[in-house]
N, C-alpha and C positions, 0 to 999 in steps of 0.2 A: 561317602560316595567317592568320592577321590581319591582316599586311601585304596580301594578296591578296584580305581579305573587305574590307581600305578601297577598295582598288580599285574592286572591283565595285559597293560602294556607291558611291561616285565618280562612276562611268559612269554608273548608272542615274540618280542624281541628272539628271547629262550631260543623258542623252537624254531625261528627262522633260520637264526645261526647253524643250530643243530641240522636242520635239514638241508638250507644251502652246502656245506662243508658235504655231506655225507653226498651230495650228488653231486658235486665237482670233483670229490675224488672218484667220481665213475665217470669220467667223460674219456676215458682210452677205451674206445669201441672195441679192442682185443681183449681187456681184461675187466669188462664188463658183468655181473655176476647180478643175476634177475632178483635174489633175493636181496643182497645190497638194494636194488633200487626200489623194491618192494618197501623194504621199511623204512625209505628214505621216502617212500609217496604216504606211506603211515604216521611219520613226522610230521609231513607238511598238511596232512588234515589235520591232525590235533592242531595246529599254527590256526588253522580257520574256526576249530570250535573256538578257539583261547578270542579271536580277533573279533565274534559276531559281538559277546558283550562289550568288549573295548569299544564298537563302533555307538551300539547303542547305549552305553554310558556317555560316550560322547556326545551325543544327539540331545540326550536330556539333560546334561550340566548348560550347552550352548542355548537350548531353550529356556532355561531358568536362569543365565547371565542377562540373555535378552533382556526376558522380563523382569527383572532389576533393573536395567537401563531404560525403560520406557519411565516417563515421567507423569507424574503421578496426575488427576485428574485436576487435583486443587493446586496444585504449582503451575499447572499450564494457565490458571485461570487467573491465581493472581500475576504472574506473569504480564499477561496480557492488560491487564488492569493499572500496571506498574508505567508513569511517566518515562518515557526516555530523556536521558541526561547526555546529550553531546557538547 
C-alpha cells in the first residue's frame, strides 16, 4: 500500500508541475491562446483524479498507524495492576 501511495504522490507531484508551468507561460494576456489553456485545465484534472486516491490512501494508512498505537486491552490492565516504583 505504500508503494502505490508513492506512486500517486509521484504522479500528482507529475502533473502539477506539468500544469503549473503550462499556465504560467500563458499569463501575458496578449498572447494568450485558449487552446494552450485548455489543455493546461486538462492537465490539472488529471492532477485531481491522480490526488483522490493519494488522499484516500492516506486516510487508511493514518487509520491503521492509529490503530497500532492504541494499547492493547491486556497491557492497559496489567498496567494498571503494576505497583509504582518512585
Amino acid at each position: 500500500m505504500v508503494g502505490f501511495w508513492w506512486l500517486c504522490w509521484i504522479l500528482n507531484n507529475v502533473y502539477s508541475q506539468i500544469s503549473m508551468r503550462m499556465l504560467s507561460n500563458n499569463l501575458d494576456p496578449d498572447a494568450v491562446a485558449i487552446g494552450d489553456l485548455i489543455t493546461a485545465t486538462q492537465v490539472d484534472m488529471g492532477n485531481i483524479v491522480t490526488s483522490l486516491p493519494l488522499h484516500i490512501i492516506s486516510i487508511i494508512m493514518l487509520r491503521q498507524i492509529c490503530k497500532a498505537q492504541e494499547p492493547k486491552p491486556a497491557t492497559v490492565a496489567m498496567e494498571a495492576t503494576m505497583p509504582m516504583n518512585y
